[in-house]
C-alpha positions in Angstrom: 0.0 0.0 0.0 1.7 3.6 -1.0 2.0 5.9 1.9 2.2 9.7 1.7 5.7 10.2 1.5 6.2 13.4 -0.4 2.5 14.6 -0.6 -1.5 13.6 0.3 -2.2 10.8 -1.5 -6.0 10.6 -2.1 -8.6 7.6 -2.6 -12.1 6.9 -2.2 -13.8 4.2 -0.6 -14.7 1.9 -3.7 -18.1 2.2 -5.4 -19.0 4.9 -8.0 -22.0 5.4 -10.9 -22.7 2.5 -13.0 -23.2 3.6 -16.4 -26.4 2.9 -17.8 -25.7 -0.1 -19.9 -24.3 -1.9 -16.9 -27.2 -0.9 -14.5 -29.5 -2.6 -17.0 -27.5 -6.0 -16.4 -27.5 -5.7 -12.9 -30.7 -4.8 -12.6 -32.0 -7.5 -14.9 -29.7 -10.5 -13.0 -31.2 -9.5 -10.0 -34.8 -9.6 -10.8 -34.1 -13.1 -12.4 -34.5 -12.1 -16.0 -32.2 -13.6 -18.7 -28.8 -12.0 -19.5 -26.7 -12.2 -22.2 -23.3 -13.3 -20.4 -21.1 -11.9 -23.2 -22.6 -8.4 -23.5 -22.6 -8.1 -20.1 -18.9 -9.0 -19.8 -18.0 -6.3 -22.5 -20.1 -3.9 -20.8 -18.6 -4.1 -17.6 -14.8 -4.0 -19.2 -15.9 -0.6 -21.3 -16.9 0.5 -17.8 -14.1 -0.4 -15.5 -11.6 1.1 -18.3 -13.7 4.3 -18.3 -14.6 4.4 -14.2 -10.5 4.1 -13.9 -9.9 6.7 -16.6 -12.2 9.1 -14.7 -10.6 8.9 -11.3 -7.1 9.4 -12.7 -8.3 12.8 -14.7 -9.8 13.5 -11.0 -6.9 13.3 -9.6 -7.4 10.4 -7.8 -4.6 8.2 -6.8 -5.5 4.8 -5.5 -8.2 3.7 -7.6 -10.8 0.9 -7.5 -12.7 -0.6 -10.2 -16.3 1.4 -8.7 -17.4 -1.7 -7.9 -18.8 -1.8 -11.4 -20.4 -5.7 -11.5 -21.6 -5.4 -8.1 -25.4 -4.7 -7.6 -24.4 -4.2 -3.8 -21.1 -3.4 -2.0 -22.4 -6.5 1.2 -25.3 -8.2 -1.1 -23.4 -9.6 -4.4 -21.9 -12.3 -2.0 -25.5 -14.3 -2.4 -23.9 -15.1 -6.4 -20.8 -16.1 -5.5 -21.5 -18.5 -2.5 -24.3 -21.1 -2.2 -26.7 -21.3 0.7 -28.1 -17.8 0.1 -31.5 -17.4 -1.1 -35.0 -15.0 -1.0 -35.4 -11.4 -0.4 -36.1 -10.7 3.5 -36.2 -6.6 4.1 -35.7 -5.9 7.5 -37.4 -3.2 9.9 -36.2 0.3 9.1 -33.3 2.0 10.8 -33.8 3.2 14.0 -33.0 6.6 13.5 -35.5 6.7 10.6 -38.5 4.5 12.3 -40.3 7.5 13.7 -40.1 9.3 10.2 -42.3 7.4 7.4 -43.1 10.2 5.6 -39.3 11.1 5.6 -38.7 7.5 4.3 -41.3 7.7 1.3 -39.5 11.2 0.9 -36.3 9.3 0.3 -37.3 6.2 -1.2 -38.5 8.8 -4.3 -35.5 10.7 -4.6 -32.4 8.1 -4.3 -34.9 5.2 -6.7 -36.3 2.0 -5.8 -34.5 -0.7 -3.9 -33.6 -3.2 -6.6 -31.3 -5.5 -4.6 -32.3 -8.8 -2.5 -31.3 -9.2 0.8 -31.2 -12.8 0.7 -30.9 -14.9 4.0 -28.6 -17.8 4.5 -30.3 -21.2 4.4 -27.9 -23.7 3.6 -24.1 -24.0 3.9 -21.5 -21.6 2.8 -19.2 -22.8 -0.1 -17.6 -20.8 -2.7 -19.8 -21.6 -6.0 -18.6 -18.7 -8.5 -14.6 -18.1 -8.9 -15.3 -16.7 -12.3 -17.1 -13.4 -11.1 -13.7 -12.4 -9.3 -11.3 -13.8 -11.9 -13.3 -11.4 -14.4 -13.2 -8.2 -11.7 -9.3 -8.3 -11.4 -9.1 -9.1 -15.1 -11.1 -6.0 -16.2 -8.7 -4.0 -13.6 -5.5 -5.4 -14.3 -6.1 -4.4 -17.7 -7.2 -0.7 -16.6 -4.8 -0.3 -14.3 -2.0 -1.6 -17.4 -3.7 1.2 -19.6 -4.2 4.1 -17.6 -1.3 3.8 -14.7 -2.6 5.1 -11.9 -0.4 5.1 -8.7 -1.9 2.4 -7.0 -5.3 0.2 -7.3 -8.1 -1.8 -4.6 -10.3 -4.3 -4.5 -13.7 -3.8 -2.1 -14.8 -6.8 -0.8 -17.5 -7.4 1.9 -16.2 -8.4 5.4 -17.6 -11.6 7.6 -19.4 -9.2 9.6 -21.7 -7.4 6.7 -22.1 -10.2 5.8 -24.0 -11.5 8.6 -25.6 -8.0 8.9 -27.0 -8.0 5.8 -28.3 -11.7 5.3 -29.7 -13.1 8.3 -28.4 -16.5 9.4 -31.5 -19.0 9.1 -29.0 -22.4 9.7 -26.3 -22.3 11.3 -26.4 -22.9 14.7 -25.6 -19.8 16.5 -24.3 -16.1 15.4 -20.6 -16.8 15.6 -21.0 -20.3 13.8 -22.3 -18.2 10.8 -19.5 -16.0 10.6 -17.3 -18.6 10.9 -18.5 -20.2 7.9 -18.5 -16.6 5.9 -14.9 -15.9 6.9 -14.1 -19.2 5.5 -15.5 -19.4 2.3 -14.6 -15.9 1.7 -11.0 -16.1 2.3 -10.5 -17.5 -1.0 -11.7 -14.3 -2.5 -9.1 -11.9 -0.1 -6.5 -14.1 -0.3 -7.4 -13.6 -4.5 -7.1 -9.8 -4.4 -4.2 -9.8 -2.8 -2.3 -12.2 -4.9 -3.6 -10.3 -8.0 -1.3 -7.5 -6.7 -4.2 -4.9 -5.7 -4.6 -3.3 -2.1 -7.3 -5.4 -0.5 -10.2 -3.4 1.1 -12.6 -5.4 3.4 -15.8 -3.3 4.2 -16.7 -3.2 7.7 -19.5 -1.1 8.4 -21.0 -4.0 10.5 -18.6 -2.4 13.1 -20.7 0.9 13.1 -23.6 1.2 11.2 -25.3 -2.3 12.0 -25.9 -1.3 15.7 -28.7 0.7 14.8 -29.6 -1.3 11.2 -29.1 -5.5 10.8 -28.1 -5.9 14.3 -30.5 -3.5 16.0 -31.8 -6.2 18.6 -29.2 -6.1 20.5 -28.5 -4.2 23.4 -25.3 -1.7 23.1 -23.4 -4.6 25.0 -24.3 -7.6 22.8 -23.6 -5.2 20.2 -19.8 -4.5 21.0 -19.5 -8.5 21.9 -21.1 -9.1 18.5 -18.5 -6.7 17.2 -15.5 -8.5 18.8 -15.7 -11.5 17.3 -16.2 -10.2 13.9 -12.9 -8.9 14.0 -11.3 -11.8 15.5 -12.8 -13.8 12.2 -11.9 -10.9 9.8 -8.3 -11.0 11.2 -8.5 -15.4 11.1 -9.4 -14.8 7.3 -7.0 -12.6 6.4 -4.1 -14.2 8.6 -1.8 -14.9 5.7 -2.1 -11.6 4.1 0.1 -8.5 4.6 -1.2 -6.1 6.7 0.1 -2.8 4.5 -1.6 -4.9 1.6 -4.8 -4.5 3.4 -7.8 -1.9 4.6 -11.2 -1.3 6.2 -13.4 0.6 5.7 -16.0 1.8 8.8 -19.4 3.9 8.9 -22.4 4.8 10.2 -24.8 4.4 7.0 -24.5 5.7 3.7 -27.8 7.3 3.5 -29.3 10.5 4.2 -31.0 10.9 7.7 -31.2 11.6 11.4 -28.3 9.4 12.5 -29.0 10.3 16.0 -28.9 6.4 16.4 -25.0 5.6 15.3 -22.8 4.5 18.0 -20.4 6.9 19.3 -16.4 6.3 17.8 -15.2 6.0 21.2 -17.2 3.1 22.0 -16.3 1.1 18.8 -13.0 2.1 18.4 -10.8 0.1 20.2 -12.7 -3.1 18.5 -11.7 -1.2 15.3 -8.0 -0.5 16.0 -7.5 -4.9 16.9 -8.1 -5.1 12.7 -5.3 -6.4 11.2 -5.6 -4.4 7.8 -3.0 -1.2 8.2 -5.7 1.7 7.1 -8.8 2.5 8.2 -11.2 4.7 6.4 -13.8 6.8 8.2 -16.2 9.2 8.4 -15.3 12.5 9.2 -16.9 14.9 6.8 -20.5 14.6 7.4 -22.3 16.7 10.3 -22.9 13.7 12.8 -19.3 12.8 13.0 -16.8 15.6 11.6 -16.3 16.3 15.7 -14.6 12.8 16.2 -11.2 13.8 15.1 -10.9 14.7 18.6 -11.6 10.9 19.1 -8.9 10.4 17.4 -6.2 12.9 18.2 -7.1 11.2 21.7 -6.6 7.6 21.2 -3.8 5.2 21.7 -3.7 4.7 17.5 -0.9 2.0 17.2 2.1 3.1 14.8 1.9 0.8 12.0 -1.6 2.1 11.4 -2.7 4.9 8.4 -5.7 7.0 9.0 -8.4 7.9 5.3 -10.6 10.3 6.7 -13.4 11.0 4.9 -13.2 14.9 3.7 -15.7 14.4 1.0 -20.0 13.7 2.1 -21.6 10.9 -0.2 -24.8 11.7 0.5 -25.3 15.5 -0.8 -24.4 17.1 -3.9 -22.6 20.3 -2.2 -19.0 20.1 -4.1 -16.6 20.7 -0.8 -14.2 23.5 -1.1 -10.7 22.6 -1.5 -9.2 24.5 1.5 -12.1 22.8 3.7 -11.0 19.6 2.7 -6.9 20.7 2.9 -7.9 22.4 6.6 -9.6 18.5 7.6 -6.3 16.5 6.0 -4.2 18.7 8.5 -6.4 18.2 11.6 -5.6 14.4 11.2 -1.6 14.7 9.9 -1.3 16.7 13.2 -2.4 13.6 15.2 -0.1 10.6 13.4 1.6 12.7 10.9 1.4 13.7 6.9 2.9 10.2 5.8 0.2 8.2 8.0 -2.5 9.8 6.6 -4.6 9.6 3.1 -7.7 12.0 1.8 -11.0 9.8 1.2 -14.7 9.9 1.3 -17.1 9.1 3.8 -18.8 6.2 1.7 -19.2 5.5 -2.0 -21.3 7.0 -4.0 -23.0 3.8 -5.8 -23.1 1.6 -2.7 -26.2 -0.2 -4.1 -26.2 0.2 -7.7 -28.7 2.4 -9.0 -29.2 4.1 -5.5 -27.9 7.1 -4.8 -28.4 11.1 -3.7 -25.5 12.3 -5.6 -25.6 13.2 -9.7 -22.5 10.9 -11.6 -20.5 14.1 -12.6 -20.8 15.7 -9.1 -19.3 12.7 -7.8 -16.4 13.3 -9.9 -16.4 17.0 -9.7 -16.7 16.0 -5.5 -13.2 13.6 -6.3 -11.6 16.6 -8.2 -12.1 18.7 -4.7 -10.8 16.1 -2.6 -7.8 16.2 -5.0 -7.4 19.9 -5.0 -7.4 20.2 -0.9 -4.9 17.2 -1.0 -2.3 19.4 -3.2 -3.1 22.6 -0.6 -2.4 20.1 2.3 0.9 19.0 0.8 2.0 22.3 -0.2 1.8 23.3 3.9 2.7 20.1 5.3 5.6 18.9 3.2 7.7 22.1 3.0 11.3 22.0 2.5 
């Protein structure tokens, strides 16, 4: 994993716009219908090659793919493994519960749910290596093309997983993620032998106290929260940890978010991760005040902060100096070469979901990139 060691890098945390032609795909796979494999397959390497190209004339430096093929960032597991199956929708977050009309208000804006959250029924075995072989190939060849300073792979950890489809067979909570973490080691253990930075996506850390494990009581919660790291960090045992990172938040969605766990409660589980660099939130309203949660923490050395300076969820283009003024709040705390510019969240988590216009996104990237080259230009002077 490049560090900042002559300037900000920047990244992002994984998933951008589909294009049209691929949402069609995904879209149609997803409500069963019949797909033509090899259009797809040329669809989604026009994509990558463009999605690559367009962070790179951002100014982006560690790119992913935008989690182009995926119709969700924790959901497109339920093709790739067996013992998935159905669509269960669970109760509405907690923060958004006593707001209905808020929640229709949404549901128009952002476009109509067209993912399954599928519950596990069966056991877990990997059923679909070619899906992944085809996501590094498409990126690999991008990546050859374009040149971009360094590259990731998203993929969904044991613990979103289980937050997102509901165990319905195995025998207890941690026997379920047990089985996840092993069939999906194959898939980290891939990314990282293709050469690309591997990113597992955590938000069951965070978000999943108020959403897909909201029946628990803050205590069951942080116990729940516990073992999912000691099962990421089991599945991941053989892989660097500078090839590695996590991404943590509270909910990529629009909303109260009066409901999201504190930092300080969650982040000693956090910081017991193996992977070297943790992205957060820290642009949006609800949790821009927890640098100080960090600035006060015991970080260990070895590890690399990616705040988010950039919100997913609104279509205000951040000013430069803003974002520059946030990247120095956090150099200050572990210094300019442990730290990395990101986003809060992607802005195509669910494919075809989404607050913020395609171009803004980029235009949003482009600002990140801006306050990262004010940021250098203070904190790397000679």
């Amino acid at each position: 994993m490049q560090r900042s060691t002559d300037r900000i890098l920047t990244t992002h945390v994984g998933s951008l716009p589909r294009t049209g032609r691929v949402l069609g795909f995904l879209v149609g796979k997803e409500q069963g219908e019949p797909v033509d494999a090899a259009a797809f397959d040329d669809a989604l390497r026009e994509a990558v090659d463009d999605v690559v190209r367009r962070q790179i004339e951002a100014g982006i430096d560690v790119v992913s793919d935008g989690e182009t093929s995926k119709i969700g960032y924790a959901t497109y597991i339920k093709d790739r493994l067996s013992g998935f199956e159905g669509h269960h929708p669970r109760p509405p977050h907690l923060d958004l519960a006593p707001h209905p009309e808020f929640r229709e208000a949404i549901a128009r804006m952002i476009g109509e749910q067209t993912f399954k959250r599928a519950a596990c029924v069966g056991p877990i075995e990997v059923v679909d290596r070619d899906a992944l072989r085809k996501d590094l190939d498409n990126l690999r060849a991008a990546v050859n093309r374009h040149g971009p300073r360094d590259a990731f792979v998203n993929a969904a950890s044991p613990g979103v997983i289980s937050s997102f489809q509901h165990n319905r067979y195995y025998p207890t909570h941690e026997a379920y993620v047990d089985a996840i973490a092993a069939a999906m080691r194959e898939e980290y253990e891939a990314i990282a032998a293709a050469g690309f930075v591997l990113q597992l996506d955590c938000p069951d850390l965070a978000m999943a106290r108020h959403t897909g494990f909201q029946e628990l009581t803050e205590e069951e919660f942080l116990k729940r929260a516990e073992y999912q790291v000691e099962a990421l960090n089991g599945a991941v045992a053989d892989i660097p940890a500078e090839q590695m990172r996590m991404h943590v938040c509270w909910g990529n969605y629009e909303g109260p978010h009066d409901h999201d766990i504190a930092l300080e409660k969650i982040l000693g589980i956090v910081l017991k991760a193996k992977p070297q660099a943790i992205l957060f939130e820290a642009a949006n309203p609800r949790h821009r005040h927890e640098w100080t949660v960090w600035r006060d923490a015991k970080i260990p050395d070895d590890k690399v902060l990616v705040p988010g300076c950039i919100m997913s969820t609104t279509n205000y283009v951040e000013h430069p100096e803003l974002v520059a003024q946030q990247i120095e709040q956090f150099a200050a705390i572990v210094g300019p070469e442990r730290v990395i510019a990101g986003t809060d969240c992607g802005f195509g988590t669910f494919a075809g979901l989404g607050r913020v216009d395609a171009r803004i996104a980029y235009k949003k990237l482009r600002s990140l990139a801006d306050g990262a080259r004010i940021a250098s230009q203070r904190l790397f002077r000679r």
